[in-house]
Each structure stands twice: as structure tokens, then as C-alpha cells.
BALUM-827319 format. One record per residue (C-alpha): residue number from 0; y, x, z. Coordinates in Angstrom, 3 decimals. Example, Ala and Ser with C-alpha at 12.3 -4.5 7.8 and 13.67 -1.06 7.14 Angstrom:
residues 2
{pos=0 | c2=-4.500 | c1=12.300 | c3=7.800}
{pos=1 | c2=-1.060 | c1=13.670 | c3=7.140}
***
This chain:
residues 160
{pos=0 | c2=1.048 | c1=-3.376 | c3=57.403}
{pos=1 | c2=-1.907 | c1=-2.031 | c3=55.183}
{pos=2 | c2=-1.928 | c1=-5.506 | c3=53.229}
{pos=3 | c2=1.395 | c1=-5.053 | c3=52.441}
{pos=4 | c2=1.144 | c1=-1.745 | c3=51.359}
{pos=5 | c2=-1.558 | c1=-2.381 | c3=49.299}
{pos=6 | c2=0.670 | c1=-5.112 | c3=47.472}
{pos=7 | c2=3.650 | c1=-2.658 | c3=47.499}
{pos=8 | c2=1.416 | c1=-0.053 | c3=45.826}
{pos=9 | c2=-0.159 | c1=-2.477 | c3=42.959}
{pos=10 | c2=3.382 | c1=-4.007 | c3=42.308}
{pos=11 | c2=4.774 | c1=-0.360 | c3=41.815}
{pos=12 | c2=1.920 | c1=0.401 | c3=39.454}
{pos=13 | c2=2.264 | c1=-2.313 | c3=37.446}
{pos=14 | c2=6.451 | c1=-1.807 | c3=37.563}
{pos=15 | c2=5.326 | c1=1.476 | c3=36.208}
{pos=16 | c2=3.000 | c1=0.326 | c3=33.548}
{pos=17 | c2=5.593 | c1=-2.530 | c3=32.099}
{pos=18 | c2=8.254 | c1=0.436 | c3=32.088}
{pos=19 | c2=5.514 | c1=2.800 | c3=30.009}
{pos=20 | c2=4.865 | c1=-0.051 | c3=28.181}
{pos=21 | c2=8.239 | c1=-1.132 | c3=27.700}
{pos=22 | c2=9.346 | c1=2.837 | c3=26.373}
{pos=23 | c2=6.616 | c1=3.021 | c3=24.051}
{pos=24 | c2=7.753 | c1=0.171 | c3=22.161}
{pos=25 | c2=11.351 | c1=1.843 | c3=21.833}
{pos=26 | c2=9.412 | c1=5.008 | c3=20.594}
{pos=27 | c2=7.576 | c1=3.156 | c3=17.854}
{pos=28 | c2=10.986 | c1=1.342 | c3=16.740}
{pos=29 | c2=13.203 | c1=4.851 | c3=16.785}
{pos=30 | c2=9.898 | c1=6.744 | c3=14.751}
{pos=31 | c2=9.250 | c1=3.149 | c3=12.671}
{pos=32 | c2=12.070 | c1=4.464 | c3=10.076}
{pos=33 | c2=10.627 | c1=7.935 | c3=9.833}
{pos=34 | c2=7.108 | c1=7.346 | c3=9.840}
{pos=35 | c2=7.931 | c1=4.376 | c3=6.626}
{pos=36 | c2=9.592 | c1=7.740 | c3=4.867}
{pos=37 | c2=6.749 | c1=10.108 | c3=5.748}
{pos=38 | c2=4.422 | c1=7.191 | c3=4.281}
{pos=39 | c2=6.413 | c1=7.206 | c3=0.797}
{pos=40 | c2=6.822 | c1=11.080 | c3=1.144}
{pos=41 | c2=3.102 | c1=11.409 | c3=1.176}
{pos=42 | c2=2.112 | c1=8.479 | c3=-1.659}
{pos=43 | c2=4.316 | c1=10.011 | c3=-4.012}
{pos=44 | c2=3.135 | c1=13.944 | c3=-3.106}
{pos=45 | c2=-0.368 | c1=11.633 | c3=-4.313}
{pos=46 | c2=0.973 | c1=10.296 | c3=-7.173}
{pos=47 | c2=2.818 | c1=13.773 | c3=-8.155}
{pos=48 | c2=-0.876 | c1=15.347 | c3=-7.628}
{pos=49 | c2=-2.676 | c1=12.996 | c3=-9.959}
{pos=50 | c2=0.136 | c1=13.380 | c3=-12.331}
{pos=51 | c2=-0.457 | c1=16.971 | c3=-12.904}
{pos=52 | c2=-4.185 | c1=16.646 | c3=-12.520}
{pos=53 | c2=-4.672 | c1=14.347 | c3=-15.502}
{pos=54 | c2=-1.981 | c1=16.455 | c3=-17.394}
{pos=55 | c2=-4.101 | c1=19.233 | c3=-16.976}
{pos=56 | c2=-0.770 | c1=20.682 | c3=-15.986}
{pos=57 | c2=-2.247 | c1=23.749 | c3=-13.542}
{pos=58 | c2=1.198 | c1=24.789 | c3=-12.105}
{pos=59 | c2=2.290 | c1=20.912 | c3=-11.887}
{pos=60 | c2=-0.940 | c1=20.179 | c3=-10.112}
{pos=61 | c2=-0.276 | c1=23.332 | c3=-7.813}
{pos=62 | c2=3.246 | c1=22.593 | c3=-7.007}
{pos=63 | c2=2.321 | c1=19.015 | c3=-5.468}
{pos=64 | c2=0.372 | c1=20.892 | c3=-2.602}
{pos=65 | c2=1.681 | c1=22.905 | c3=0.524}
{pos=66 | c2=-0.237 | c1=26.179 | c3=0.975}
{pos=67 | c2=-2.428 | c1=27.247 | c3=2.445}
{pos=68 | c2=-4.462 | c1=24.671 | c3=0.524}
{pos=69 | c2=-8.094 | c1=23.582 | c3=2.277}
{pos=70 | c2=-10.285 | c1=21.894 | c3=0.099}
{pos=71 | c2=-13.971 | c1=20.678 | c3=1.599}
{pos=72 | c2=-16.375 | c1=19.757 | c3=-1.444}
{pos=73 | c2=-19.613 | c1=20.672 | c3=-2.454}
{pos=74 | c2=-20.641 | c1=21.921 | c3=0.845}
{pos=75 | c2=-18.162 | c1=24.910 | c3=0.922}
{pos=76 | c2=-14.658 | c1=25.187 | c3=2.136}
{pos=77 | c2=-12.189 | c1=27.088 | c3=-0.466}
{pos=78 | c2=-8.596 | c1=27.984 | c3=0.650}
{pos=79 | c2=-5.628 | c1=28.994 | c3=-1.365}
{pos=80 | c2=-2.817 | c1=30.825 | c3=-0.090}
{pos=81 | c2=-0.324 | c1=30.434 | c3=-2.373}
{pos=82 | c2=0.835 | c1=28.117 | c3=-5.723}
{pos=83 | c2=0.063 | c1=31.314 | c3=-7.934}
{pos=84 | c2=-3.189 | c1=31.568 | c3=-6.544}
{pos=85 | c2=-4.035 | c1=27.739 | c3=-7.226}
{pos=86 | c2=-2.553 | c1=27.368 | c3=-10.923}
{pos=87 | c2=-5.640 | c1=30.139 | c3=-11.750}
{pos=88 | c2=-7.978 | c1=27.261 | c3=-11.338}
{pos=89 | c2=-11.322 | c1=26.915 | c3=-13.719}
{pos=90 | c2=-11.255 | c1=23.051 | c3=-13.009}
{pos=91 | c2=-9.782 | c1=22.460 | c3=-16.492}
{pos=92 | c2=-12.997 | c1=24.093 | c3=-17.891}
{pos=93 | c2=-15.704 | c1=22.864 | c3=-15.557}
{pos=94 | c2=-14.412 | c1=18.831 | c3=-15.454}
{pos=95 | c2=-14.278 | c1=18.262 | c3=-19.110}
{pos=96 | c2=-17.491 | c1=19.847 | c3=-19.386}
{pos=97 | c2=-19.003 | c1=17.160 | c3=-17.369}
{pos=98 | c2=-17.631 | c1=14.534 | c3=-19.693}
{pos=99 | c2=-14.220 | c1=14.195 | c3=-17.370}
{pos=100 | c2=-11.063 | c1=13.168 | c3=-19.267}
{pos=101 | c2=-8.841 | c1=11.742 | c3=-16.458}
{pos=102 | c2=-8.951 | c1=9.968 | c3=-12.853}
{pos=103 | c2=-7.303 | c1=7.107 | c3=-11.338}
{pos=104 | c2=-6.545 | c1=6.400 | c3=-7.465}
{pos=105 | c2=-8.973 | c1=3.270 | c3=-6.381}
{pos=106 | c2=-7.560 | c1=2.956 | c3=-3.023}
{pos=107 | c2=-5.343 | c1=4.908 | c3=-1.132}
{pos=108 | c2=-5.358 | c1=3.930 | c3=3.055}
{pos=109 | c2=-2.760 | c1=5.216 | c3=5.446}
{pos=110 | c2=-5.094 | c1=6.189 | c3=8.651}
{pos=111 | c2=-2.785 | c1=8.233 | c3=10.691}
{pos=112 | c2=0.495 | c1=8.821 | c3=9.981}
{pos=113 | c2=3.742 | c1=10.895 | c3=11.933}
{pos=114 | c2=6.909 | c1=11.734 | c3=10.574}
{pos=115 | c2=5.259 | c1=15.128 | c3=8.931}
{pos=116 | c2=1.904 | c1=14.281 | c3=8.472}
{pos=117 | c2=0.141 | c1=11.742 | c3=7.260}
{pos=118 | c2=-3.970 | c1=11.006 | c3=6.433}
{pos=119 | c2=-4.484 | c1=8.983 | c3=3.520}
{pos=120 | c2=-8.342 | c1=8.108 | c3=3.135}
{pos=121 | c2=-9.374 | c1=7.071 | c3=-0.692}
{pos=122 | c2=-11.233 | c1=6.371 | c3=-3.331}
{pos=123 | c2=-10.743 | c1=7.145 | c3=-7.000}
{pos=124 | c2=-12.614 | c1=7.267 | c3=-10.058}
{pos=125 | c2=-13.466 | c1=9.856 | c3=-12.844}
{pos=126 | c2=-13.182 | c1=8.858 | c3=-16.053}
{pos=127 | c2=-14.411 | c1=9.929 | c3=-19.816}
{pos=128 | c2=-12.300 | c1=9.458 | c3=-22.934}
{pos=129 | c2=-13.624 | c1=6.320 | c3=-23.508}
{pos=130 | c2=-12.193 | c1=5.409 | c3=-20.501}
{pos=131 | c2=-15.986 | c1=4.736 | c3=-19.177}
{pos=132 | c2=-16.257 | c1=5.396 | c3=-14.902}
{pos=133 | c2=-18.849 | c1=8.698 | c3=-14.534}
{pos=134 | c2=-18.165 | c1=8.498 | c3=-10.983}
{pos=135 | c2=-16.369 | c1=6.608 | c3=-7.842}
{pos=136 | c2=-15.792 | c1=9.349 | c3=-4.725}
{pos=137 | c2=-14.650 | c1=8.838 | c3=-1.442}
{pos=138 | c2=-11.912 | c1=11.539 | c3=0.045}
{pos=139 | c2=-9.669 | c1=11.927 | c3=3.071}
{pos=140 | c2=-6.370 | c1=13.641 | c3=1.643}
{pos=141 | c2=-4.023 | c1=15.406 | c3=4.644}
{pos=142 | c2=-0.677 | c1=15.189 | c3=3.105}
{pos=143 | c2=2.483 | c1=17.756 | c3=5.150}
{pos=144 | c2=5.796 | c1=18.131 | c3=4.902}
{pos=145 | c2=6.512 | c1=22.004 | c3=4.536}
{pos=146 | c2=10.427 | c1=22.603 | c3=4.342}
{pos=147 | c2=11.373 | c1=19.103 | c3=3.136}
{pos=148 | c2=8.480 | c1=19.516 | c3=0.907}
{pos=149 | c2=5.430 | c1=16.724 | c3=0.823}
{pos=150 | c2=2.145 | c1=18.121 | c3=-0.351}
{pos=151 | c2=-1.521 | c1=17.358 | c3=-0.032}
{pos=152 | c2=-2.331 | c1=20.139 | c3=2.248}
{pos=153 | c2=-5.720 | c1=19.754 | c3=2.536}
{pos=154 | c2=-8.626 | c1=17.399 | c3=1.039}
{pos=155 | c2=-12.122 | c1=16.380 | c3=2.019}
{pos=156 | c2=-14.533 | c1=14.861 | c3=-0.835}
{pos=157 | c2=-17.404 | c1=13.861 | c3=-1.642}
{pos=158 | c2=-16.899 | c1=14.768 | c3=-5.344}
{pos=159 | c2=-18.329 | c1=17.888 | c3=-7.370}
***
């Protein structure tokens, strides 16, 4: 009787790992449909953010962000609490300064995404007005959904 227990035991485990197995898929295919909208939700938050960042549009660029905002850059963390609070930025000054006139999205890589959050690793590129690259930086973007609202909500760089 122990050999057949045995048996009975490894066929119930594996019964039990094709039934996991067989569940999970049905998760992915319920969550497929919002995970594709989170996806869009969070590329267009991007696009919405670059938009207002090369329009030098301080409350446009602050409104496509959920708060608080987390950026890592420059080895120091800054947080803003609020969309008031992030329109006072000095980045307008200090980027065209250093020659900056806009910036394009290189690549933009979906590495984890739920139906309210979603990492998007990329590149993108700083440009001067002669539309000349100063610089190519790497960045992991978190993009939320705060009350229906999609927002980079915080962002890792490797750019000044």
C-alpha cells in the first residue's frame, strides 16, 4: 500500500499543478484586456509628459504626473507633493542653459505592467536647436493610475 500511495500522492500533486496552471491562464486572459488599457494609459501619460516638457509648458508638464512625484537623478531623490508645487520648477532655466532645446523618446519598454501600474524603461535624447543630440540617457519611468488619472509617478535617470 505505500507504492500506491506514493502514486496517489504524485498524481494529486500534479492534478493540483495542471489546475494552478490551468487558472492562471484564465487570470492572464480576464486581466489581458485591462493590462492592454493600462499599457496605452501609461504611453500616452508619456507622450502627454514630453508634450509639455518640450512646450516648456510648466503646469502642462505638471499635470501629466500623479503626486507625490519621486524623481532619482543626480544622486539625490526630490519629491513633490502636489501639481502647484511642481509647475515652480527652475528646469526651464537650467536646461536651455546647457544648450537643451527639446527631447525625443528613443525607446520606451513595457517591463512590468498591472492594470494600475505600469514600468516603462527608456531611452531618450536631448537635443539643441539645431536639432544636434548633447546627450542619450537611460530612465525607468513608474507610470499610476490615481482616480482614473495616468501619470508618471515616479522616474529614475541617469540624466542631469
Amino acid at each position: 500500500m505505500g507504492i500506491l500511495a506514493a502514486i496517489f500522492k504524485s498524481l494529486t500533486q500534479l492534478y493540483l499543478i495542471a489546475v494552478v496552471l490551468g487558472f492562471g491562464s484564465l487570470v492572464i486572459a480576464q486581466s489581458s484586456d485591462e493590462t492592454d488599457a493600462a499599457v496605452a494609459g501609461a504611453m500616452q501619460a508619456m507622450d502627454d509628459f514630453m508634450l509639455g516638457f518640450n512646450a516648456r509648458d510648466p503646469e502642462a508638464w505638471a499635470e501629466s504626473l500623479n503626486y507625490p512625484h519621486v524623481r532619482f537623478a543626480s544622486g539625490t531623490v526630490t519629491v513633490w507633493e502636489s501639481a502647484e508645487e511642481f509647475a515652480k520648477t527652475q528646469a526651464f532655466v537650467s536646461l536651455p542653459a546647457s544648450g537643451w532645446d527639446h527631447s525625443h523618446w528613443l525607446t520606451r519598454d513595457v517591463t512590468l505592467a498591472a492594470p494600475g501600474k505600469v514600468h516603462i524603461a527608456t531611452v531618450f535624447q536631448r537635443f539643441n536647436s539645431d536639432n544636434e543630440v548633447i546627450g542619450t540617457y537611460q530612465s525607468l519611468y513608474i507610470i499610476t493610475s490615481v482616480n482614473g488619472h495616468w501619470g508618471t509617478q515616479a522616474r529614475s535617470s541617469l540624466a542631469p
